[in-house]
VOSETI-110171 format. One record per residue: residue number from 0; residue in three letters; x, y, z of N, C-alpha, C in turn. Coordinates in Angstrom, 3 decimals, decimal comma. Last residue first. Example, Ala and Ser with C-alpha at 12.3 -4.5 7.8 and 13.67 -1.06 7.14 Angstrom:
REM residues 2
   i  aa      n_x      n_y      n_z     ca_x     ca_y     ca_z      c_x      c_y      c_z
   1 ser   12,850   -2,250    7,080   13,670   -1,060    7,140   12,900    0,030    7,870
   0 ala   13,190   -5,690    7,800   12,300   -4,500    7,800   13,200   -3,300    7,800
REM end
This chain:
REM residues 157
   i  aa      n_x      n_y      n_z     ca_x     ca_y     ca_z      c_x      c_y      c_z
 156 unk -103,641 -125,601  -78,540 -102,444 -126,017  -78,598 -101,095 -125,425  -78,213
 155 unk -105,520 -124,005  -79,557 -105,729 -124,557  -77,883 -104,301 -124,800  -78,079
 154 unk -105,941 -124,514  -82,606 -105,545 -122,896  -81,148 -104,926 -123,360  -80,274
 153 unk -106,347 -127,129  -82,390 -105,160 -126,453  -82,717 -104,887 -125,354  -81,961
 152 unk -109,149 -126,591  -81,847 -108,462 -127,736  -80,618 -107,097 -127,390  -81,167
 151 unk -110,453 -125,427  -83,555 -109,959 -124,948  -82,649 -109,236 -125,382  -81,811
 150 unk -109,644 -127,057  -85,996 -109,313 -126,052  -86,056 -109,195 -125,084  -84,706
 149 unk -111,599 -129,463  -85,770 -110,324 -129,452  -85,120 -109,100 -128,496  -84,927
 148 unk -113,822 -127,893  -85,526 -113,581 -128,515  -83,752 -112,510 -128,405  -84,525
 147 unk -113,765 -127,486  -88,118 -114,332 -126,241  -87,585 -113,962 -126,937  -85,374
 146 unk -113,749 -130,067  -89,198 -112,799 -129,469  -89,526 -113,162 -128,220  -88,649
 145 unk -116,349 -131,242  -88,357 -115,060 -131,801  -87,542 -113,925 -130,764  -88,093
 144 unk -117,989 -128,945  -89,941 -118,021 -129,867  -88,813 -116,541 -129,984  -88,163
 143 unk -118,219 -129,445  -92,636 -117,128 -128,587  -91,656 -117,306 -128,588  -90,107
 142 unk -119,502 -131,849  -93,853 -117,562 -131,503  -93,552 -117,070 -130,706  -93,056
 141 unk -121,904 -130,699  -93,301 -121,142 -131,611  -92,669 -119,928 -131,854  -92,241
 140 unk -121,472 -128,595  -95,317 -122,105 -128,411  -93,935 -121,760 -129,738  -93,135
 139 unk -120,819 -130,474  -97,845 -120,404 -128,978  -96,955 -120,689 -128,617  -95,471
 138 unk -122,945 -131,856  -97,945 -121,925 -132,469  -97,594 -120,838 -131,226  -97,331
 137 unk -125,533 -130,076  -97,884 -125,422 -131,167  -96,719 -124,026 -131,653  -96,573
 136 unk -125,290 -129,335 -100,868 -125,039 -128,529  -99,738 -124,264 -129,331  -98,669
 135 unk -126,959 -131,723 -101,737 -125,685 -131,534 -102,429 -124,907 -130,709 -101,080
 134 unk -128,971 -131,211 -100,552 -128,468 -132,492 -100,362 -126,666 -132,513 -100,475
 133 unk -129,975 -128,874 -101,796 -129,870 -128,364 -100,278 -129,148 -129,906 -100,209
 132 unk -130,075 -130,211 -104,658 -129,402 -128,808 -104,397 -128,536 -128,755 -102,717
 131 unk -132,273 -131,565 -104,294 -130,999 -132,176 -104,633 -129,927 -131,325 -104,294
 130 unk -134,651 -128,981 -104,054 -134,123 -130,520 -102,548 -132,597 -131,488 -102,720
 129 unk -134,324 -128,423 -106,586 -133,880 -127,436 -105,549 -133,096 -128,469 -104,088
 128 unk -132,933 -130,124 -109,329 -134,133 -130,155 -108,731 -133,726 -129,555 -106,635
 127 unk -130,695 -129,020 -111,654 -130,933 -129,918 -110,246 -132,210 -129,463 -109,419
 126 unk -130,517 -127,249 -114,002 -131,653 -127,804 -114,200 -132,030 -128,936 -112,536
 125 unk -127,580 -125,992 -114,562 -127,842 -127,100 -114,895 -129,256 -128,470 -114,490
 124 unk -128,263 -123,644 -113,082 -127,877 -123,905 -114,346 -128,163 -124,894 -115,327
 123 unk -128,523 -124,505 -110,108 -129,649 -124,245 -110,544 -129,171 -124,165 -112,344
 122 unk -126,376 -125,783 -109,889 -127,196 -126,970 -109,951 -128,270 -125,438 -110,421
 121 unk -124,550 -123,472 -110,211 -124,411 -125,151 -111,125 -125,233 -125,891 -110,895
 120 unk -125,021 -121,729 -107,880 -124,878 -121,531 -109,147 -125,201 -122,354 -110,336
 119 unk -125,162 -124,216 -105,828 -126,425 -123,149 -106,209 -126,550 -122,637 -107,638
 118 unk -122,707 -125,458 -105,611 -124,181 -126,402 -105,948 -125,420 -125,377 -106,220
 117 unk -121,365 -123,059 -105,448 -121,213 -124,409 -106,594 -122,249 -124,951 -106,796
 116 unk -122,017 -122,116 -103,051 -121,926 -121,082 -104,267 -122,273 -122,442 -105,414
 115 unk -121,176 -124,187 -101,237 -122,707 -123,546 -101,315 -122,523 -123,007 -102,459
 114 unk -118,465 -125,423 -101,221 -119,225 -126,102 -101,836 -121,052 -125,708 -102,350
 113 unk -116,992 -122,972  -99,880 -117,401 -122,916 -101,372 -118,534 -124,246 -102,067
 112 unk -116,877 -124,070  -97,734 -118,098 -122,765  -97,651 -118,085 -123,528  -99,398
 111 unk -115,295 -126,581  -97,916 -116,703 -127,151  -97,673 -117,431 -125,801  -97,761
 110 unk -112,856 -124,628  -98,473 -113,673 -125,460  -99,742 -114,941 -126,558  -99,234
 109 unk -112,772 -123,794  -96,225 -113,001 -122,651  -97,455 -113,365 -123,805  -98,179
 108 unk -111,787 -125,887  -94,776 -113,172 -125,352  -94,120 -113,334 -124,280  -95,665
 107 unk -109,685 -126,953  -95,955 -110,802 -127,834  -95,654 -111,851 -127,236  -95,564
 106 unk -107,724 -124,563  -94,785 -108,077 -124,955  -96,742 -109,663 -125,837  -96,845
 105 unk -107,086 -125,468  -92,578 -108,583 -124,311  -93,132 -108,975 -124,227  -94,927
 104 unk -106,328 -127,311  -92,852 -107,622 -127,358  -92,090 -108,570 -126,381  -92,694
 103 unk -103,983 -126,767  -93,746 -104,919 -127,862  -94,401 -105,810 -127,506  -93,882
 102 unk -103,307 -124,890  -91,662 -102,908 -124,318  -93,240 -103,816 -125,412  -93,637
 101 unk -102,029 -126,738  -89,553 -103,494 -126,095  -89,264 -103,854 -125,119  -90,955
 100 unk  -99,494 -127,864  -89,756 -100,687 -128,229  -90,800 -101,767 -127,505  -91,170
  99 unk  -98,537 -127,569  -87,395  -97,686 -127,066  -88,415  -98,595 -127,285  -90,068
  98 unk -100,821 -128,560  -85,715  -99,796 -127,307  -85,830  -99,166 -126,509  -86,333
  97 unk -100,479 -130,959  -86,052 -101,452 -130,431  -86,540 -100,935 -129,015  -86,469
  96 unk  -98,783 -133,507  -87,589  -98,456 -132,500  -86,936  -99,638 -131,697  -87,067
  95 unk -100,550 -135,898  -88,563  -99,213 -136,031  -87,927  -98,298 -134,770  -87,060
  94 unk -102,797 -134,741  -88,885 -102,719 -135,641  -88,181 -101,302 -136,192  -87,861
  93 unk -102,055 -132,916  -91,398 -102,684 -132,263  -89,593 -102,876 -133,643  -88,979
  92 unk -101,185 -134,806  -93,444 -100,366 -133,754  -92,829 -100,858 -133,174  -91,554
  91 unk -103,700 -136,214  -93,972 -102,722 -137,155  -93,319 -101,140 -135,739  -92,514
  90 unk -105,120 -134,944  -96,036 -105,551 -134,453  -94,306 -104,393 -135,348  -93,304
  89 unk -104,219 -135,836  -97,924 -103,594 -134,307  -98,072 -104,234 -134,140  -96,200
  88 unk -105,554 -137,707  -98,450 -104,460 -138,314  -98,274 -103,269 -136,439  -97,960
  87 unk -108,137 -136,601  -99,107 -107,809 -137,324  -97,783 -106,661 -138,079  -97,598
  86 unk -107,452 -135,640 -101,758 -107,861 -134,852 -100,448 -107,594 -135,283  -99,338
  85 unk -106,985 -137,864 -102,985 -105,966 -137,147 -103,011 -106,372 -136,067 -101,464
  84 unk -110,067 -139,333 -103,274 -108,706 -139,271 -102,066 -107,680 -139,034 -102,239
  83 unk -111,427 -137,062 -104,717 -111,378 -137,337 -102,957 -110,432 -137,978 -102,621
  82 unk -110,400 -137,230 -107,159 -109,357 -136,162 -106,139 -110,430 -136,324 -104,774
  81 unk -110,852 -139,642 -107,888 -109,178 -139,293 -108,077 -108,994 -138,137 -106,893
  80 unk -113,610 -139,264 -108,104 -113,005 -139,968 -107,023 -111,626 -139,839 -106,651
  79 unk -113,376 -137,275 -110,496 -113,994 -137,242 -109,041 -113,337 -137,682 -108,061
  78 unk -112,052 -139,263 -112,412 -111,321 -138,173 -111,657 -111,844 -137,627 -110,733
  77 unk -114,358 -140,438 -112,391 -113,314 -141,685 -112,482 -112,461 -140,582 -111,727
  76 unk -115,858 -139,259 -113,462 -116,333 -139,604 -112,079 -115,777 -140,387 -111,746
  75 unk -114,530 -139,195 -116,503 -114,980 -137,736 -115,155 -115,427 -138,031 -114,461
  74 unk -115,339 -141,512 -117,193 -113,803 -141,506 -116,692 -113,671 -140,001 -116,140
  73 unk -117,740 -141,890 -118,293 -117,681 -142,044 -116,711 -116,157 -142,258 -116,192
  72 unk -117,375 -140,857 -120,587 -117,926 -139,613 -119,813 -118,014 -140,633 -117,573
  71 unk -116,812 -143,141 -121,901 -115,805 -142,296 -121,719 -116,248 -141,429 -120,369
  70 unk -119,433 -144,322 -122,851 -118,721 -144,850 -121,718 -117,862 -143,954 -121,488
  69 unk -121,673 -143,317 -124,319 -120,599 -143,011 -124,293 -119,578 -142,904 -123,269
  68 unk -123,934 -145,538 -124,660 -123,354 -145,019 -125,774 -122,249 -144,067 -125,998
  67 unk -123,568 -146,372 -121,451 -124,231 -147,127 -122,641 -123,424 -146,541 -124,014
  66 unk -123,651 -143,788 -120,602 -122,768 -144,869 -120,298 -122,246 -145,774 -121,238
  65 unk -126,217 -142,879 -120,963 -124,835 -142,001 -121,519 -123,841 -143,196 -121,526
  64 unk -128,094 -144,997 -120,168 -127,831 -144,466 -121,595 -126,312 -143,714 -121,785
  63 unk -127,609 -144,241 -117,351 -127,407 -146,098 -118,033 -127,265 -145,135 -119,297
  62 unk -127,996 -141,532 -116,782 -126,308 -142,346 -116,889 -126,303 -143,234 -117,429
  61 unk -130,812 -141,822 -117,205 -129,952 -141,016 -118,133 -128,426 -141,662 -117,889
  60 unk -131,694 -143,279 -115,210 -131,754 -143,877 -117,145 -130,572 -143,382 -117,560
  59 unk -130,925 -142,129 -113,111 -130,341 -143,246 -113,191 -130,767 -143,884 -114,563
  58 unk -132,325 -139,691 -113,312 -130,430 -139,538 -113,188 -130,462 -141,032 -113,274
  57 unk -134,942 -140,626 -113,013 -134,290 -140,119 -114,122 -132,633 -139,892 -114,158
  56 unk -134,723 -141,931 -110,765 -135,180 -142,397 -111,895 -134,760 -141,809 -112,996
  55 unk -134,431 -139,578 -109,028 -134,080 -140,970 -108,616 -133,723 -141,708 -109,984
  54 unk -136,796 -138,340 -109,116 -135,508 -137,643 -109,804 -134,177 -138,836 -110,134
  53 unk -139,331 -139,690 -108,700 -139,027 -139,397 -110,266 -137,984 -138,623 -110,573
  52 unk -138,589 -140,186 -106,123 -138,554 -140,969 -107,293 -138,203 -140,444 -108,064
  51 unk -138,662 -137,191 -105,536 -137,637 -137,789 -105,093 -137,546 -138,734 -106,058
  50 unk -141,492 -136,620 -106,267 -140,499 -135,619 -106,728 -139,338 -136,528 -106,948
  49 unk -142,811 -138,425 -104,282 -142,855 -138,650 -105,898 -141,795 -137,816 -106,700
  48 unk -142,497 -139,553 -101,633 -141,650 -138,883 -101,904 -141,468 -138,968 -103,407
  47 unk -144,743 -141,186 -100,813 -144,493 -140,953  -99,490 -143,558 -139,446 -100,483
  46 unk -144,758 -143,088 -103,148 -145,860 -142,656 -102,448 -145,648 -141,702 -101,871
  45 unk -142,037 -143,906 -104,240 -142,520 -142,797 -104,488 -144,026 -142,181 -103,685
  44 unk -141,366 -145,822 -101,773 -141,253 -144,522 -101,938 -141,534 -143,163 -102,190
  43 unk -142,306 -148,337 -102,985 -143,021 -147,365 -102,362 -142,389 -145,993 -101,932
  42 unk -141,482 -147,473 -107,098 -140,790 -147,833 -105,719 -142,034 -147,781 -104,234
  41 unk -141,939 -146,493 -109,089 -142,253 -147,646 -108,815 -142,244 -148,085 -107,234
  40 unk -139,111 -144,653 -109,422 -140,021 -144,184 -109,724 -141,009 -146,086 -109,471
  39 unk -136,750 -145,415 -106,828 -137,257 -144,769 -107,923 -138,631 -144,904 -108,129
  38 unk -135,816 -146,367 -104,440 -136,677 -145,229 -104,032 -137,133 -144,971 -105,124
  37 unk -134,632 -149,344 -105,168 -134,897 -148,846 -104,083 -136,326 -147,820 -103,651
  36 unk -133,721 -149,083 -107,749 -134,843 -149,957 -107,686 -135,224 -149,911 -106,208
  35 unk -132,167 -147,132 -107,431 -133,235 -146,707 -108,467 -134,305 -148,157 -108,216
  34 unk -130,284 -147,658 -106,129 -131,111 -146,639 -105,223 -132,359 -146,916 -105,990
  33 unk -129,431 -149,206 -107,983 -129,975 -150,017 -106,492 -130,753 -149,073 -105,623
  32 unk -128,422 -147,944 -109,997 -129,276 -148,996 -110,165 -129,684 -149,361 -108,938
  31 unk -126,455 -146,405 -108,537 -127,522 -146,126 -108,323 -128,706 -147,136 -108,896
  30 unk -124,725 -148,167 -108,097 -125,028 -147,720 -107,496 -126,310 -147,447 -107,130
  29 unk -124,257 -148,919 -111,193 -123,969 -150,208 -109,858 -125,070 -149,922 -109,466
  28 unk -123,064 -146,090 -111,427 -123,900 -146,610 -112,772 -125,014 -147,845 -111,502
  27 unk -120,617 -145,540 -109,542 -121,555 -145,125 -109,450 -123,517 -145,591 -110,724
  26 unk -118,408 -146,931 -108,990 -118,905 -147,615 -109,108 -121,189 -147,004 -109,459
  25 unk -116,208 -144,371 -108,094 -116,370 -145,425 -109,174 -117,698 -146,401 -109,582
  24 unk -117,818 -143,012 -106,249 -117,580 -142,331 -107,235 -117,421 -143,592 -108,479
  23 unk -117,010 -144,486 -103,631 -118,409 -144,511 -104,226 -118,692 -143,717 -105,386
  22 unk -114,532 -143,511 -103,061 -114,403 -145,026 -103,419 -116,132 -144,655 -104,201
  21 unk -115,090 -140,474 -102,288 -114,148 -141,210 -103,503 -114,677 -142,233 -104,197
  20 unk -116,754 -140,990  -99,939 -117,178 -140,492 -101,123 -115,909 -140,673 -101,964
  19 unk -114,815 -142,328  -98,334 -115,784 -143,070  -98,755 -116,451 -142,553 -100,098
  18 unk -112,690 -140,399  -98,067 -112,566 -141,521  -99,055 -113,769 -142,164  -99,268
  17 unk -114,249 -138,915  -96,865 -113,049 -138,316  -98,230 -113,115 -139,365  -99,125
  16 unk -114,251 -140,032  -94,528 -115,830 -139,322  -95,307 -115,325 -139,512  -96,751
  15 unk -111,522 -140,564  -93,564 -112,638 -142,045  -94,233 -113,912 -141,242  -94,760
  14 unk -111,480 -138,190  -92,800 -110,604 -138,740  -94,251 -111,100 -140,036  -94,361
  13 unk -112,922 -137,502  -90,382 -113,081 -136,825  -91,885 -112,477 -137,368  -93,020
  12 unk -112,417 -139,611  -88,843 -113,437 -139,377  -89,321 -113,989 -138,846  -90,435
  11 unk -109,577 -138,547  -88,824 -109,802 -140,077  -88,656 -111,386 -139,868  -89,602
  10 unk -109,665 -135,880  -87,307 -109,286 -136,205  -88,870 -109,565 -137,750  -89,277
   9 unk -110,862 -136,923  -84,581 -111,628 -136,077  -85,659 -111,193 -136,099  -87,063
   8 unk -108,710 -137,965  -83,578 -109,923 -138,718  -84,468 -111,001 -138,519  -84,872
   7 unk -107,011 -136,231  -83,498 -106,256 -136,921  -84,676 -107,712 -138,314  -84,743
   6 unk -107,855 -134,420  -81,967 -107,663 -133,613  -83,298 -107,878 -135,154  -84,480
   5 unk -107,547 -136,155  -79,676 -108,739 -135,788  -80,044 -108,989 -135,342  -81,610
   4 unk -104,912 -136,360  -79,424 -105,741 -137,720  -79,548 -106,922 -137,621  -80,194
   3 unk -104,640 -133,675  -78,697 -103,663 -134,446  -80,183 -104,613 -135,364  -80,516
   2 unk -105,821 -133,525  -76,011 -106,137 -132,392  -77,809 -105,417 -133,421  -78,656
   1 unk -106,555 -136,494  -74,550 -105,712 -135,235  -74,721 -106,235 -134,381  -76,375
   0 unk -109,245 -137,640  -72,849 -108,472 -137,733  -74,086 -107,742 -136,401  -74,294
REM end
């Protein structure tokens, strides 16, 4: 497979991530009702992973209630999703020219570092249970991944 072919299904990969986390932003209340009868608190799960339940469980009352009495607050996970796929419609520029793009890429790779500061600062602030924290992380560290290959397969170029 040539570098272009290669670059362009590494971005392939990364802008369906973009979007998947987008699209799963709306529907999130749905969602987690299903994790919550999945792994929550009741669950066998909790046997094996009680912390996990009982976090499971609690992010998923608390949204039913907020929801519940102040539906508005899920039009901020309404703009969540708004800007994953603005993002992945912004990775469509290094897949048509990567070259002249390689400027997105790395934008890509500074905002999967920054995703560590964010979830540390803001989740320890805001009370996120540490293991949610290193989860939160995970999608940083992931995303730079393919952005960190396709950044060099540009060099190469």
């Amino acid at each position: 497979m040539d570098q272009i072919k290669s670059i362009r299904c590494w971005l392939i990969f990364f802008i369906i991530g973009l979007l998947i986390s987008g699209i799963t932003a709306f529907p999130l209340l749905w969602e987690l009702e299903i994790l919550n009868n999945l792994a929550g608190t009741g669950s066998s799960v909790e046997k094996s992973f009680p912390q996990l339940s009982e976090w499971i469980t609690k992010v998923y009352l608390g949204l039913k209630e907020t929801y519940s009495r102040y539906p508005f607050i899920a039009y901020g996970t309404d703009w969540l999703a708004f800007a994953h796929i603005i993002l992945a419609i912004l990775f469509i520029g290094p897949y048509v020219n990567p070259e002249k793009n390689i400027w997105v890429i790395e934008f890509g790779i500074i905002s999967c570092l920054l995703v560590f500061p964010l979830a540390f600062i803001c989740g320890l602030i805001r009370g996120i249970p540490f293991f949610w924290i290193l989860i939160d992380c995970s999608f940083g560290a992931i995303g730079i991944i393919p952005l960190l290959v396709v950044r060099a397969k540009i060099k190469k170029l």
